[in-house]
C-alpha positions in Angstrom: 166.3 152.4 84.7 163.6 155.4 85.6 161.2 155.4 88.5 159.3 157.7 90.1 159.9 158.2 94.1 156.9 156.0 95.0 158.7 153.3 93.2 156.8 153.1 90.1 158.8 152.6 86.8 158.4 155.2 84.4 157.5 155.0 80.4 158.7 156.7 77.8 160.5 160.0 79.6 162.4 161.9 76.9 166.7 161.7 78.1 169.1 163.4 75.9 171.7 166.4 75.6 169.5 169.8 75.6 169.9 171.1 71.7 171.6 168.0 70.4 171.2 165.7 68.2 171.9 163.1 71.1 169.2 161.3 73.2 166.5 158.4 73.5 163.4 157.3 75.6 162.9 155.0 77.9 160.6 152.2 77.4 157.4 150.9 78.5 159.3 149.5 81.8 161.4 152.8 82.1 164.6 150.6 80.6 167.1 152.7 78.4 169.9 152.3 76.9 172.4 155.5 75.8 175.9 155.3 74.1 177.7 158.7 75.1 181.5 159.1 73.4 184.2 161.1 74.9 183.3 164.7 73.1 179.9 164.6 75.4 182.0 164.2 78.9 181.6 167.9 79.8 177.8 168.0 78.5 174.8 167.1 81.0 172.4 164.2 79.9 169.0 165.1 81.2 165.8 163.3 82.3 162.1 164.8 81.0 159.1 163.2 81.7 155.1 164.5 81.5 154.0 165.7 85.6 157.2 165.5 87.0 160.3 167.9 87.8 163.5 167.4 84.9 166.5 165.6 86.5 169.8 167.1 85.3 173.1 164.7 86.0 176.4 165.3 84.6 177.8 163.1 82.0 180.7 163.0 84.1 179.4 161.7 87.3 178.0 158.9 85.5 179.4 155.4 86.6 179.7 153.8 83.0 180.4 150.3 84.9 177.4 150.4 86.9 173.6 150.5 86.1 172.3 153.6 86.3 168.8 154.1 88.5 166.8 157.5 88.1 163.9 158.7 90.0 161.7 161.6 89.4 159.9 163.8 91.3 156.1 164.9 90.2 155.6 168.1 89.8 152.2 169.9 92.0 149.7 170.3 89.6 148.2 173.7 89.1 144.5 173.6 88.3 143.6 175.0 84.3 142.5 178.8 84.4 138.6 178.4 82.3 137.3 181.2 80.8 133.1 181.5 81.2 131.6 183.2 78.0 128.0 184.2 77.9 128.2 183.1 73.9 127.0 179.9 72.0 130.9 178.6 70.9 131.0 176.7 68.1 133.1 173.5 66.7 135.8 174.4 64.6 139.0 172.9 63.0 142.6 174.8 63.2 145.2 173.3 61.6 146.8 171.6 58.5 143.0 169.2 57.3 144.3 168.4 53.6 147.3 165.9 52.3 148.5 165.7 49.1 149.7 161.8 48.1 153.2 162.8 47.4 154.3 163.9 50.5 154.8 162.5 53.2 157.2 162.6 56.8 159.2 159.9 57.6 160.6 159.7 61.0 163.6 158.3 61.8 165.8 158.1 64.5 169.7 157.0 65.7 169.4 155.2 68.5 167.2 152.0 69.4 164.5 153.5 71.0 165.0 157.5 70.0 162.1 159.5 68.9 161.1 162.1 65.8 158.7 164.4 65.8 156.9 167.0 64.1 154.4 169.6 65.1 152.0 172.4 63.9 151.5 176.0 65.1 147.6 176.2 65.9 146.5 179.7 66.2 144.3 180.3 68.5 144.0 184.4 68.2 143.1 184.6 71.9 140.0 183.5 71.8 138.5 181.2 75.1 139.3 177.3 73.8 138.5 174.0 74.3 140.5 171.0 72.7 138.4 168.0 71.7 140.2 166.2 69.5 143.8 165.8 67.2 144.2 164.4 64.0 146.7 163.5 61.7 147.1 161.5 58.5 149.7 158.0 59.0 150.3 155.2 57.2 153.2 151.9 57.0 153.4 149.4 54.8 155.8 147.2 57.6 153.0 147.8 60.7 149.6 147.7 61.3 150.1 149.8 64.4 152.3 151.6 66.6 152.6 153.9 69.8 152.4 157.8 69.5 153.0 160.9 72.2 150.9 163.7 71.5 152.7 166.7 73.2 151.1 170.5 73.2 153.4 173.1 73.6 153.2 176.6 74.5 154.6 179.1 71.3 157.7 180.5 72.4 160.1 183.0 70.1 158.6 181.3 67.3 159.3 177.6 68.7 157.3 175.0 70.0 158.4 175.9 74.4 157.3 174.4 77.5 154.5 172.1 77.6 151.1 173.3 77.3 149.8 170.1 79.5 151.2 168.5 82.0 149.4 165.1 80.9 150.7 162.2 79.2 148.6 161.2 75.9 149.8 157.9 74.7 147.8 156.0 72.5 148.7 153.0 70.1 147.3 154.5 66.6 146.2 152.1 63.8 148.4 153.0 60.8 146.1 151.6 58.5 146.6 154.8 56.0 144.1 157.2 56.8 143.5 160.0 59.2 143.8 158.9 63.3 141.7 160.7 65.9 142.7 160.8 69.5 140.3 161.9 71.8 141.4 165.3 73.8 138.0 165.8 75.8 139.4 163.6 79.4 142.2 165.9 79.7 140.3 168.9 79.7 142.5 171.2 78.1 141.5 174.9 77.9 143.9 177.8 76.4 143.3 181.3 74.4 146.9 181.6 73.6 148.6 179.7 70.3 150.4 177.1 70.4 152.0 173.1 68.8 150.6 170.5 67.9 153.2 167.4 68.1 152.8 163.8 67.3 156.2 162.0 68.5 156.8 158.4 67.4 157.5 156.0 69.8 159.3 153.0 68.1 159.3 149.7 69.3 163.1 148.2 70.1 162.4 145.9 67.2 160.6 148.5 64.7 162.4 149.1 61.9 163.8 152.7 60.5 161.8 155.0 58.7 158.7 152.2 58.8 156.4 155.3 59.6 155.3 157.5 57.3 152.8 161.4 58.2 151.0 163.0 55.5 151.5 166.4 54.0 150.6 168.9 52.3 153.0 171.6 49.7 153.1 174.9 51.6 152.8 176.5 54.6 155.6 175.1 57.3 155.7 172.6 60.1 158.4 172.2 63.1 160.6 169.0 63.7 163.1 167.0 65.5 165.0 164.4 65.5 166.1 163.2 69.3 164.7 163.6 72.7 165.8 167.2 74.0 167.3 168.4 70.5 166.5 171.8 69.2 163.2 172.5 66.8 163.9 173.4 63.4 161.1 175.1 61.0 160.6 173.8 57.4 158.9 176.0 54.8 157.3 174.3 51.6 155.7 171.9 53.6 153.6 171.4 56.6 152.2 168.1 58.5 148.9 166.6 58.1 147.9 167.4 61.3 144.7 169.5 63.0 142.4 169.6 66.1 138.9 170.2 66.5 138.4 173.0 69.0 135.1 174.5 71.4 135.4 178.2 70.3 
């Protein structure tokens, strides 16, 4: 189980094996479950969650016959830099804003609770920016709804890096087919650097595989992966249906 060290339970914090195909999330009452065999007994399992410090434990230290309690430390938040220009800015969007019907993202995951995710380079070309909104294109024919993450990430040797946010944006999306908006404007993000737009699907324990399906588009490429902690990989011929409208 995960907490915080004013007792609070935490959702959804990303726990795997750091560039492996090997991790989950906790749930909505910080409860996970992880099956670890013998090859991972020298690896270290590690504990990532939105405004607060990563926990590192060694698979080996972990009492397999005993329940195993976390708790997390918040990080001190650093007030946003924002740039004052004497310019009108203007509304723009920067991304991926088409789809074509025939393809489409289908996230799917190992364990019970894992997540998959995909994400967008947005370039920004330096220029003094406000985030007002994300988009991307979802449908399922098996839910009228479920829960997404949407994570920004600074660019980093051509990979999405460390977080561009430290806020949690959790929002249960209608996946109606269409495009989704999630409102960016509370968390008053500002940047003039590039960097990733990712929408990470956060299954229900009872949702079935591959129920959730992103919109595409041919061309261009789009970043991806497949557990909690595992390492980006880049796909070219496609790219995800996915932008943000921007204060430029």
């Amino acid at each position: 189980m995960l907490g915080s060290h004013n007792d609070d339970s935490l959702s959804y914090v990303n726990i795997g094996i750091w560039n492996k195909n090997i991790g989950t999330a906790s749930d909505e009452h910080g409860v996970f479950k992880l099956a670890l065999s013998q090859e991972h007994a020298l690896d270290t399992l590690t504990f990532s969650a939105i405004g607060y410090k990563e926990l590192s434990i060694a698979v080996q230290d972990i009492n397999k016959s005993e329940e195993l309690e976390i708790k997390l430390v918040e990080k001190v938040a650093n007030l946003q830099e924002v740039a004052v220009t004497g310019r009108k800015m203007k509304i723009k969007k920067l991304g991926i804003t088409g789809r074509l019907p025939v393809v489409w993202g289908n996230p799917d995951r190992r364990e019970e609770l894992n997540i998959y995710e995909f994400a967008n380079l947005i370039e920004i070309k330096e220029k003094p920016t406000q985030l007002l909104s994300a988009h991307f294109y979802l449908t399922s024919s098996k839910m009228d709804s479920a829960l997404f993450r949407i994570n920004l990430y600074k660019e980093r040797n051509g990979m999405p890096g460390e977080r561009l946010a430290e806020q949690s944006i959790v929002q249960r999306l209608s996946t109606k087919e269409g495009w989704v908006r999630i409102d960016l404007k509370p968390f008053g993000v500002y940047t003039e650097e590039d960097f990733y737009l990712g929408i990470e699907y956060l299954p229900a324990a009872d949702a079935e595989r591959k129920s959730i399906m992103l919109g595409g588009k041919l061309g261009g490429s789009s970043y991806s992966r497949k557990a909690s902690l595992c390492s980006w990989e880049k796909f070219v011929g496609a790219s995800l249906s996915g932008y943000v409208t921007v204060l430029q």
